[in-house]
PAZAPA-4460 file (N, C-alpha, C; in steps of 0.05 Angstrom, whole numbers, plus 32768, in hexadecimal, padded with zeros to 4 digits):
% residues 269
    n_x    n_y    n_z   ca_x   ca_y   ca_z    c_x    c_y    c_z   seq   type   mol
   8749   874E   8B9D   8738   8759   8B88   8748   8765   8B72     1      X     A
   875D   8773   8B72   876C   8788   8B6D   877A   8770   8B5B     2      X     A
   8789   8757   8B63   878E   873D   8B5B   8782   872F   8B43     3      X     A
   8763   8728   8B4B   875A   8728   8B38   8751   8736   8B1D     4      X     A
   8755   874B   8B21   8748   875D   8B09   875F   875F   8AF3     5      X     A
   8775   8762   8B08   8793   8759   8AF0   878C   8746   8ADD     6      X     A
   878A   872F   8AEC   8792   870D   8AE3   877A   8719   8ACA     7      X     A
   8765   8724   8ACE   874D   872D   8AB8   874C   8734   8AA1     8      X     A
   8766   8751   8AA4   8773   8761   8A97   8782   875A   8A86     9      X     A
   8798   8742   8A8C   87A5   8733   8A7E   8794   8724   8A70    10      X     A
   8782   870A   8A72   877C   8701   8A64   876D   8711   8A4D    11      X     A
   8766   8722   8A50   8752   8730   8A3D   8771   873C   8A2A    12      X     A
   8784   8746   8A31   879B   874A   8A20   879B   872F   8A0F    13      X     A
   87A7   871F   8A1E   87AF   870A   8A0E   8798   86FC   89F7    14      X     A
   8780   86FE   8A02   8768   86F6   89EC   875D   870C   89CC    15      X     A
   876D   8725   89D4   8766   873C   89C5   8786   8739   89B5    16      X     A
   879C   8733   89C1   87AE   872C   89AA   87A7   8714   8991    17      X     A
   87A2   8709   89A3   879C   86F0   8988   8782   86E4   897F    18      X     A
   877B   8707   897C   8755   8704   896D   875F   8707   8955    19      X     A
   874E   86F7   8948   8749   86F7   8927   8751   870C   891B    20      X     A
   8751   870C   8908   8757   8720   88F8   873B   8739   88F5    21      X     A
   8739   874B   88EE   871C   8758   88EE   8714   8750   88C7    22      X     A
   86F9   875F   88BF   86E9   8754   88B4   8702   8769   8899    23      X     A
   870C   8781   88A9   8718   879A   888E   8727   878D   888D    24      X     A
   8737   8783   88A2   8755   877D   8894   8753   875E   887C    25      X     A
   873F   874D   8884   8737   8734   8873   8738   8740   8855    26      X     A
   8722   875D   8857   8716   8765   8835   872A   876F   882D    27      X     A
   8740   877D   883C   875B   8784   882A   8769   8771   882E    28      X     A
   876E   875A   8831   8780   8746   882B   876F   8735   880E    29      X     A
   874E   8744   8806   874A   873C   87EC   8753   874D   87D2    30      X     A
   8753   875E   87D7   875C   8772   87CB   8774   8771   87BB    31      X     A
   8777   8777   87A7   8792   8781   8793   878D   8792   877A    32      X     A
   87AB   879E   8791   87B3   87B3   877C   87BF   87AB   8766    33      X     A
   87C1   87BF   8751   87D4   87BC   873D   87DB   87D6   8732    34      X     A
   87EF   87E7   872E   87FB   87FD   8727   87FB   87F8   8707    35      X     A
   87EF   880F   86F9   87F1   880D   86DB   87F0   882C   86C6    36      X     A
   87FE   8830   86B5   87F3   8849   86A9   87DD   883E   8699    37      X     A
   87CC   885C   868F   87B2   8855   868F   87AA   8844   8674    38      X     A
   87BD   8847   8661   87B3   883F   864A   87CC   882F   863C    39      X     A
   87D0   8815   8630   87B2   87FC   8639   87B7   87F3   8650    40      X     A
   87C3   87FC   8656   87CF   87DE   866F   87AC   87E2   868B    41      X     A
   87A9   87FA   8691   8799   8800   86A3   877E   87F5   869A    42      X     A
   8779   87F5   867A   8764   87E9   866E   875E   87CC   8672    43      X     A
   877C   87C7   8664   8779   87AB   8668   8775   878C   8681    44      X     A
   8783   87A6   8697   8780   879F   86B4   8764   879F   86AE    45      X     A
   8756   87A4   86AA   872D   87AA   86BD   8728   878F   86A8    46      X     A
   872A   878C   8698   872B   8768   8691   872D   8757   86A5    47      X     A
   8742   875C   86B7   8742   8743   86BF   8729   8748   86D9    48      X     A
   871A   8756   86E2   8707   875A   86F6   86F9   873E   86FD    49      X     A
   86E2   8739   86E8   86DA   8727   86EA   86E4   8707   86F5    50      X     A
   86FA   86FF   86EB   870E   86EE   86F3   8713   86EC   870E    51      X     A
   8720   8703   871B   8728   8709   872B   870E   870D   8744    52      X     A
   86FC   8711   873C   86E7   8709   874F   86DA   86F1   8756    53      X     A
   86DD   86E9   873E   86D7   86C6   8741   86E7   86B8   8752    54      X     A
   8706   86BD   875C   871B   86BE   8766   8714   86CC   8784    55      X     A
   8704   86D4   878B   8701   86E4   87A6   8711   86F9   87A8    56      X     A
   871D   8709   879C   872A   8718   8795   871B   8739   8784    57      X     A
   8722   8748   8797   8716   8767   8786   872F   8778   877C    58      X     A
   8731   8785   8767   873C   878D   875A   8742   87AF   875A    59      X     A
   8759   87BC   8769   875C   87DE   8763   876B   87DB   8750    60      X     A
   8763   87EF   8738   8783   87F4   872E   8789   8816   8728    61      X     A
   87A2   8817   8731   87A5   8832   873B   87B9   8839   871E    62      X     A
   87AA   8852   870E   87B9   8859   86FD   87CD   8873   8702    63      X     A
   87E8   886B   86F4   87F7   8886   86F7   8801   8889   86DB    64      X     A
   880C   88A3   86D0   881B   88A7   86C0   8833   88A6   86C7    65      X     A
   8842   88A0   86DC   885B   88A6   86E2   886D   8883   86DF    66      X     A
   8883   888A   86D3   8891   8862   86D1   889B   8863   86EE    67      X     A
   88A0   886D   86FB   88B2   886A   8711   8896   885D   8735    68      X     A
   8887   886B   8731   8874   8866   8745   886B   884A   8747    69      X     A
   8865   8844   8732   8859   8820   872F   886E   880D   8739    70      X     A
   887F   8813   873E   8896   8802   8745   88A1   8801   875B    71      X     A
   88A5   881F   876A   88AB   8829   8781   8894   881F   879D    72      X     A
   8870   8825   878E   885D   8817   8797   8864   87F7   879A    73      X     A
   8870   87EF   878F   8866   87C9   8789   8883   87C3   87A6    74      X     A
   8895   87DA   879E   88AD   87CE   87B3   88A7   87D5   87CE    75      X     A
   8893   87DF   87CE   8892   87EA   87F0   8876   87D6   87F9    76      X     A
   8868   87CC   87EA   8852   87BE   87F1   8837   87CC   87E4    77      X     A
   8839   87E4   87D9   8818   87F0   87DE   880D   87E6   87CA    78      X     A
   881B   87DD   87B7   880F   87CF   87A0   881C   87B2   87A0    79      X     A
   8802   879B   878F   880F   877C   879A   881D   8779   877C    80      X     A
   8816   8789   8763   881F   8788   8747   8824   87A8   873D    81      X     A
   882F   879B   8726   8831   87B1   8715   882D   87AC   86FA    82      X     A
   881E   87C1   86E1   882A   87B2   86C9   881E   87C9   86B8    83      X     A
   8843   87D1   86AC   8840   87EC   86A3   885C   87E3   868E    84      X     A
   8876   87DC   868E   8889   87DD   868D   8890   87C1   8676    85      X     A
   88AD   87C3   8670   88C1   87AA   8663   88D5   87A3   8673    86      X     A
   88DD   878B   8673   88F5   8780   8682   890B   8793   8683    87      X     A
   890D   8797   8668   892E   87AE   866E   892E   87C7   8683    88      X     A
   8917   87CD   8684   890D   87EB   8697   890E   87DA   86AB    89      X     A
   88FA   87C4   86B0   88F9   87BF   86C4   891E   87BB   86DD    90      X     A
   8928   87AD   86D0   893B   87A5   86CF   8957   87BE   86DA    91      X     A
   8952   87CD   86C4   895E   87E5   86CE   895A   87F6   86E2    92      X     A
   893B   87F2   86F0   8934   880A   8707   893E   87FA   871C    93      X     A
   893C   87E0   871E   8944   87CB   8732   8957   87DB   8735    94      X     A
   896E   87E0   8723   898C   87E1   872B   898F   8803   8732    95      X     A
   897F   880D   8723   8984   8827   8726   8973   882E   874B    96      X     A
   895E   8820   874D   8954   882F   876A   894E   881B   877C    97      X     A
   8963   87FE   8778   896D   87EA   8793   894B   87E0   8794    98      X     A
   8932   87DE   8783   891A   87CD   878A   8922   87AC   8778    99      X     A
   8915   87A3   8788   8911   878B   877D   88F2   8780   8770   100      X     A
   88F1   878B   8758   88D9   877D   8743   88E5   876F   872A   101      X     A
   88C9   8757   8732   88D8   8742   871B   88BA   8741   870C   102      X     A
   88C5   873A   86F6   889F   872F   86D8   889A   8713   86E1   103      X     A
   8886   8713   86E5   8878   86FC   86E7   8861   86F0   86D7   104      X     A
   885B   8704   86BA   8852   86FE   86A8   884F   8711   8690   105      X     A
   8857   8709   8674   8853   871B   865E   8844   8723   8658   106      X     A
   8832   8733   864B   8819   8738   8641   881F   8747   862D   107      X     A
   8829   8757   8623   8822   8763   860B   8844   8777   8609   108      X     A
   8840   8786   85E9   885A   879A   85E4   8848   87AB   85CE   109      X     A
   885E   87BE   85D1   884E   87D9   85BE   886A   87DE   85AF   110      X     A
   8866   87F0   8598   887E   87F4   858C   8887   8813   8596   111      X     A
   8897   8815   858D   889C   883C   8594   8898   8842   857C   112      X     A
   888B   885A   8573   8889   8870   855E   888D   887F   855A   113      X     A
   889A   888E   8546   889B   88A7   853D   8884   88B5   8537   114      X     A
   8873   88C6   8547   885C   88DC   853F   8863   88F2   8539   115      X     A
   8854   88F7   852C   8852   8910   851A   8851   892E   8530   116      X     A
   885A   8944   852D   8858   8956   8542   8848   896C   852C   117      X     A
   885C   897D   852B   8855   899A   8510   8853   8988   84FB   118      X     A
   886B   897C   84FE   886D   8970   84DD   885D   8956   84D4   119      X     A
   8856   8951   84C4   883A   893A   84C8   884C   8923   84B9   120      X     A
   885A   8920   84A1   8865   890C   8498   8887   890B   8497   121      X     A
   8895   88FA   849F   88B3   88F3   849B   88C7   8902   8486   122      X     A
   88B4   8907   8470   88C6   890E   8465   88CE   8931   8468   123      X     A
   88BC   8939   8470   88C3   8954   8478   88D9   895C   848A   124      X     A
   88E6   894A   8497   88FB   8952   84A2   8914   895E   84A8   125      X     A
   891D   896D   84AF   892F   8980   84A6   8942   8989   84B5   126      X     A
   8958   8995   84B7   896E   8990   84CA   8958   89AD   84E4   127      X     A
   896E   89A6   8500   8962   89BC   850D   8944   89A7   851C   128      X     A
   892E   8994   850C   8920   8990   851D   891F   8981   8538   129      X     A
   8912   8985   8544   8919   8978   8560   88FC   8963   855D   130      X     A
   8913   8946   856D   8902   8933   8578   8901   8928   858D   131      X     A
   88F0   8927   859B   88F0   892A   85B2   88EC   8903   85BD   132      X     A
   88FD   8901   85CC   88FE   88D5   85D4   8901   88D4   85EB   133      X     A
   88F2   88C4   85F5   88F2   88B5   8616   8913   88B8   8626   134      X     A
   8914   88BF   8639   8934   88C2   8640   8938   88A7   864D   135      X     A
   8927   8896   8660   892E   8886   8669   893D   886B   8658   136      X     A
   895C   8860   8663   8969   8858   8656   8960   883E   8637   137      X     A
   8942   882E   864A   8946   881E   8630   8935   8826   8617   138      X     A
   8923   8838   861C   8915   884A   8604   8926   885F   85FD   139      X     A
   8938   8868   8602   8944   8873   85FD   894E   8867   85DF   140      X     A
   895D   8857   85E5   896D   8841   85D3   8961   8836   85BD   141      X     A
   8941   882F   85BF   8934   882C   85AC   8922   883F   85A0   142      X     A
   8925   8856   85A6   8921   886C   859B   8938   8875   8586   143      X     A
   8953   8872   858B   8966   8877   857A   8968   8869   8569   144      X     A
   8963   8850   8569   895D   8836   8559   894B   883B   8545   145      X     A
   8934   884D   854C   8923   8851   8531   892A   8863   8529   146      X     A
   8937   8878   8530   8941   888E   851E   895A   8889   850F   147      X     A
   8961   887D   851A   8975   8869   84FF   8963   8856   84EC   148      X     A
   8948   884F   84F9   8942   8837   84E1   892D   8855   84C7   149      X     A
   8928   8867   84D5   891C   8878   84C6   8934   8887   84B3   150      X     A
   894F   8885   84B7   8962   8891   84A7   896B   88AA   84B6   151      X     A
   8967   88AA   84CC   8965   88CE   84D5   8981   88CE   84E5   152      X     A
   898E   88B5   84F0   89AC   88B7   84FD   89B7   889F   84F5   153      X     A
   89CE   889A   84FF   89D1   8884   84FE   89ED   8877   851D   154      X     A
   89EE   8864   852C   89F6   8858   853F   8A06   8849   853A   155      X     A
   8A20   884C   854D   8A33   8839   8553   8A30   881E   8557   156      X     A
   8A3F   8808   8558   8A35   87F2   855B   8A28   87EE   857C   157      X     A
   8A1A   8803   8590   8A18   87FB   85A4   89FC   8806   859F   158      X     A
   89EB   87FF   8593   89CF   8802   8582   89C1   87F0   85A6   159      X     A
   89BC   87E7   85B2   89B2   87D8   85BF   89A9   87E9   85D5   160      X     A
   89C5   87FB   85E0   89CC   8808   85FE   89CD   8829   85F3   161      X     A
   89C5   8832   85D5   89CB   883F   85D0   89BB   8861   85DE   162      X     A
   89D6   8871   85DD   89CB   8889   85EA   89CE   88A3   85D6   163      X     A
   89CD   88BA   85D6   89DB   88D2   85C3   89F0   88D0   85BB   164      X     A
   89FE   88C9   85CF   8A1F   88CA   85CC   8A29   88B4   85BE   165      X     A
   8A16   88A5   85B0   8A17   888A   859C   8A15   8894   857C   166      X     A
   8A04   88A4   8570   8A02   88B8   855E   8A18   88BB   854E   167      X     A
   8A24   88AD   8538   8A3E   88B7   8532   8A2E   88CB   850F   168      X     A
   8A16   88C6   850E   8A19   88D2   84F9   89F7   88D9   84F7   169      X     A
   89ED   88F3   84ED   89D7   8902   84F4   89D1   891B   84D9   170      X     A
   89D3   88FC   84BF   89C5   890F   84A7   89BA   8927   84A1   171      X     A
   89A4   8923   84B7   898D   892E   84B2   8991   894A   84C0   172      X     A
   899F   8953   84DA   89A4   8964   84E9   8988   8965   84FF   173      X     A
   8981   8950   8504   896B   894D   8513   897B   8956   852C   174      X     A
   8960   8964   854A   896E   8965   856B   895C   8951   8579   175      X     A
   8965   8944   858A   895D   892F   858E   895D   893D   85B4   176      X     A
   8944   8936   85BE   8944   8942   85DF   893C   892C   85E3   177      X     A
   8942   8924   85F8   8934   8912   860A   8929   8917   8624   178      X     A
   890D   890C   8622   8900   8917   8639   88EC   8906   8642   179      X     A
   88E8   8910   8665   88D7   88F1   866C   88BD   88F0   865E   180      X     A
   88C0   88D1   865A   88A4   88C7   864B   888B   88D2   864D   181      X     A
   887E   88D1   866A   886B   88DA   8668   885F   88FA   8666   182      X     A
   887C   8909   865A   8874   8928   865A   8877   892E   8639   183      X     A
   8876   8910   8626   8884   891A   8609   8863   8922   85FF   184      X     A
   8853   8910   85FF   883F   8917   85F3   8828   8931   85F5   185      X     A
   882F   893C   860A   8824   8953   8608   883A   896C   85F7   186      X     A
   8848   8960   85F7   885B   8977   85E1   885C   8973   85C4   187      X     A
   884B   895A   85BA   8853   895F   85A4   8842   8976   858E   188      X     A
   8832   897E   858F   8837   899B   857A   8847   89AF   8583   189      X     A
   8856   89A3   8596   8865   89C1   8596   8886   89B2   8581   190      X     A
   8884   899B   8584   88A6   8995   856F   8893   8990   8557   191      X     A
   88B4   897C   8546   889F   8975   8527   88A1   895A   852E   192      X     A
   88B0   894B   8542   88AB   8932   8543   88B2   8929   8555   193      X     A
   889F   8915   8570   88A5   8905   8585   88AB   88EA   857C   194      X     A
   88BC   88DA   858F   88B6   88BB   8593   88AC   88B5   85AB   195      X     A
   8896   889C   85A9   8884   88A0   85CC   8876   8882   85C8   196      X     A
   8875   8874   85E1   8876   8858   85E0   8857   8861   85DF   197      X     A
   884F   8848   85D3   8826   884A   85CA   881B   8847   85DA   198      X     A
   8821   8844   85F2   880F   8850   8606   880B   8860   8610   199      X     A
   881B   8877   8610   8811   8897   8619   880C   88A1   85FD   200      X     A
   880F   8893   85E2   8803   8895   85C7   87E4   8893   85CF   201      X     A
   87D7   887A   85CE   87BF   8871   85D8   87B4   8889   85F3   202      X     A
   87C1   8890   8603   87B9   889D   8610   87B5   88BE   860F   203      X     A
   87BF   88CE   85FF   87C0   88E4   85F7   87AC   88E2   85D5   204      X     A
   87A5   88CC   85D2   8795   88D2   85B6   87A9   88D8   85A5   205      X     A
   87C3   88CB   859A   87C9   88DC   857D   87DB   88C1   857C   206      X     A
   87CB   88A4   857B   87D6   888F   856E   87D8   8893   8547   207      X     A
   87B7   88A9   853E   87BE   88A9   8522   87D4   88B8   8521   208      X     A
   87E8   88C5   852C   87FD   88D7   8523   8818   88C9   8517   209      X     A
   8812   88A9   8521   8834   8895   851F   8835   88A1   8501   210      X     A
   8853   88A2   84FC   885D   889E   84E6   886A   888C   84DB   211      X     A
   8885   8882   84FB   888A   8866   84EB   8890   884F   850C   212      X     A
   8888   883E   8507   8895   882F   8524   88AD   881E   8529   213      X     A
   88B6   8814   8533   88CC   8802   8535   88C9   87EE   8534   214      X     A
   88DC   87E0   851A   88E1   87C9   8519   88DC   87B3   8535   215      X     A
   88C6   879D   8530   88C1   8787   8542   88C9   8769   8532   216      X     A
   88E6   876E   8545   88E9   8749   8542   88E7   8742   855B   217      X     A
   88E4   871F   855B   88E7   8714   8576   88F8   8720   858A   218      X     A
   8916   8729   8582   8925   8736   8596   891E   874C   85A0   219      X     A
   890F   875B   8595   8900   8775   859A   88EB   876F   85AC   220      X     A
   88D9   875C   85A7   88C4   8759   85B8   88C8   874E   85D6   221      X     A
   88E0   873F   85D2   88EA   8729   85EB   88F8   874F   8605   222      X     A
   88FF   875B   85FB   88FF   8779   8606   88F1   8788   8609   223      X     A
   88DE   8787   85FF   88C9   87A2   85FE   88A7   879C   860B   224      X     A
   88B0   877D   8606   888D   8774   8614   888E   8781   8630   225      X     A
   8875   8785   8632   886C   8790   864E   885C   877C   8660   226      X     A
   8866   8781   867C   885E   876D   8688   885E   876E   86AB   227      X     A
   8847   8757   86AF   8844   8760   86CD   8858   8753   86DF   228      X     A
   885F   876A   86F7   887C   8769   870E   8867   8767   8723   229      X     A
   8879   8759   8735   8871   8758   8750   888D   875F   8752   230      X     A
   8885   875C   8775   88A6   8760   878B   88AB   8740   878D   231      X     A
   88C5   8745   878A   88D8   872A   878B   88D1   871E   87A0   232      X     A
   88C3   8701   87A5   88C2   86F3   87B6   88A2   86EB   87B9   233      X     A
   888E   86FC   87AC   8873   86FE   87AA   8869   86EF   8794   234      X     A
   887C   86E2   8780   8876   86D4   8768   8867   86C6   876B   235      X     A
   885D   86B7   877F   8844   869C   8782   8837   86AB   8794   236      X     A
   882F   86B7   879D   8821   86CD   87B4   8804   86C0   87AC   237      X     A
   87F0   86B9   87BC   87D0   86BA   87B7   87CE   86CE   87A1   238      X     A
   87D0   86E7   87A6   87CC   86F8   878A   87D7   86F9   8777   239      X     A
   87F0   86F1   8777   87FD   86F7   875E   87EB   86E2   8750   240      X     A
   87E9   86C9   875E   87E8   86B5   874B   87CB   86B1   8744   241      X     A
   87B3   86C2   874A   879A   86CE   8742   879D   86E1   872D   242      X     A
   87B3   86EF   872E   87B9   8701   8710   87C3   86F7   86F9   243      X     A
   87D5   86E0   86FD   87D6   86D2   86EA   87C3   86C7   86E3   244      X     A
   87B2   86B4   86F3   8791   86A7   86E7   8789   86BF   86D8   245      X     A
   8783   86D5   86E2   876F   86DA   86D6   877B   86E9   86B8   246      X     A
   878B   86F0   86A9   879C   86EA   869C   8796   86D5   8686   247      X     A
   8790   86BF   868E   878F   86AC   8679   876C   86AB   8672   248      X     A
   875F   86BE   8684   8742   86C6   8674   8745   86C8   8651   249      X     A
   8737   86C2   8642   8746   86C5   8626   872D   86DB   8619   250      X     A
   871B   86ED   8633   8710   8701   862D   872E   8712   862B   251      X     A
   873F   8714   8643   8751   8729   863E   875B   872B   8621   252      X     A
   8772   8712   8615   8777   8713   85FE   8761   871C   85ED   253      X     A
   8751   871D   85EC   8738   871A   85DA   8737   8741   85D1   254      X     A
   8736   8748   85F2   8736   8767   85FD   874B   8778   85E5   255      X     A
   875E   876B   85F0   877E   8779   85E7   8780   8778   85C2   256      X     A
   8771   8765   85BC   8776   876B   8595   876A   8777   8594   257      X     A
   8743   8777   85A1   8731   8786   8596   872B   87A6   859F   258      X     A
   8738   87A8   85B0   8740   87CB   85B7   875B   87D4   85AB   259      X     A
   8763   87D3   85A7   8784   87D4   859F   8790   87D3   8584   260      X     A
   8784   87C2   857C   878F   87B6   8561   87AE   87B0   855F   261      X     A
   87BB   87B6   8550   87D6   87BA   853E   87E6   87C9   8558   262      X     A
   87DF   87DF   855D   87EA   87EF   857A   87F6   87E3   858E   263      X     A
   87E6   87C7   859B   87EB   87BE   85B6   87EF   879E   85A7   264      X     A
   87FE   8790   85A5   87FD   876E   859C   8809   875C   85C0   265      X     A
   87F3   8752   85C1   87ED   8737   85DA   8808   8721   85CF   266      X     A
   8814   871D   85ED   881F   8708   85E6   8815   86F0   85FF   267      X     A
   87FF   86F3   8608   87F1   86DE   8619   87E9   86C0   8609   268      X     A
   87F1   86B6   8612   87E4   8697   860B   87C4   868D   8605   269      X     A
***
């Protein structure tokens, strides 16, 4: 008796290991995430919804203000995308915190601007004011880049990689702080002038404040476009390759000029 109820025991193991999958784990294998700050990129994500359901596919997208989380998320799994960022950032956190995210498609670039803080127009500037620029290394660099194209410093020939310590000459007696991105825009009435990439512009309300933006040529844009990462190896994934479909909706493009204008320029097909 005692014999049989084993042999029982086992089979019911062995039939309960290799039961189906259940009905939750199915609906989260439809599921995708995507890591985004909120403005546009988080906007422009809810575009692709529709798409993406037609696709059997439901859509979270989890907004943060922070650059470092969307990425850290995508390398550990909790998110299947991300799309907040530019190749050079991207590129650099790889190296700087050992993840592996790669772009797997462009969508759009913003310029960086000079906004107005106390002081409302450029020319008011005066030695002593402080401006306050993204510290992380590649906004950094193109932050100094417009304060040279505004006349306010001027840069060694290493204009590309450039940091403070590049500065050989500072007319104007401007102080230049650098500080993380997402904490510049709540400070600006307290300086006379920030630089702040247009999306925490767009997101803080004081896109009318630009004064001047940075030069966009192709080489500028081929850097600065923003675009969606997965984790290395996920590039053809069922989802990834539902985010790309839905992507070529040409409601999205449609989305991105007519909310945005001049601010946000689509480089989708």
């Amino acid at each position: 008796m005692k014999k049989s109820f084993l042999i029982l025991l086992i089979a019911l193991l062995v039939t309960g290991c290799g039961a189906k999958p259940s009905t939750k784990a199915k609906e989260a294998d439809t599921v995708i995430r995507i890591g985004a700050t909120p403005v546009p990129h988080a906007e422009i994500l809810e575009q692709l919804r529709p798409s993406l359901e037609e696709q059997g596919f439901q859509l979270e997208v989890k907004t943060m203000d922070d650059f470092k989380l969307p990425n850290t998320l995508v390398e550990d799994g909790s998110l299947d995308a991300n799309y907040f960022q530019h190749i050079p950032y991207m590129l650099d956190f790889n190296e700087q915190a050992g993840t592996h995210l790669v772009d797997v498609l462009k969508v759009h670039y913003e310029p960086l601007v000079i906004y107005g803080g106390s002081k409302k127009t450029l020319d008011e500037v005066a030695a002593g004011d402080e401006v306050l620029v993204p510290d992380d290394a590649t906004n950094l660099s193109r932050a100094l880049k417009l304060l040279e194209e505004a006349g306010w410093i001027e840069l060694n020939e290493n204009k590309d990689t450039a940091t403070i310590k590049d500065i050989v000459n500072n007319p104007k007696g401007i102080v230049i702080k650098e500080v993380v991105a997402d904490s510049i825009a709540p400070l600006i009435d307290d300086v006379p002038y920030i630089i702040l990439n247009v999306n925490y512009a767009l997101g803080a309300k004081i896109i009318d404040r630009g004064l001047q933006a940075e030069s966009i040529s192709p080489e500028t844009i081929e850097k600065t476009v923003n675009v969606v990462a997965v984790k290395e190896g996920n590039e053809k994934s069922e989802k990834t390759l539902a985010i790309l479909k839905a992507f070529e909706d040409p409601r999205v493009k449609e989305f991105i000029k007519n909310e945005f204008g001049e601010a946000v320029t689509t480089v989708l097909k």
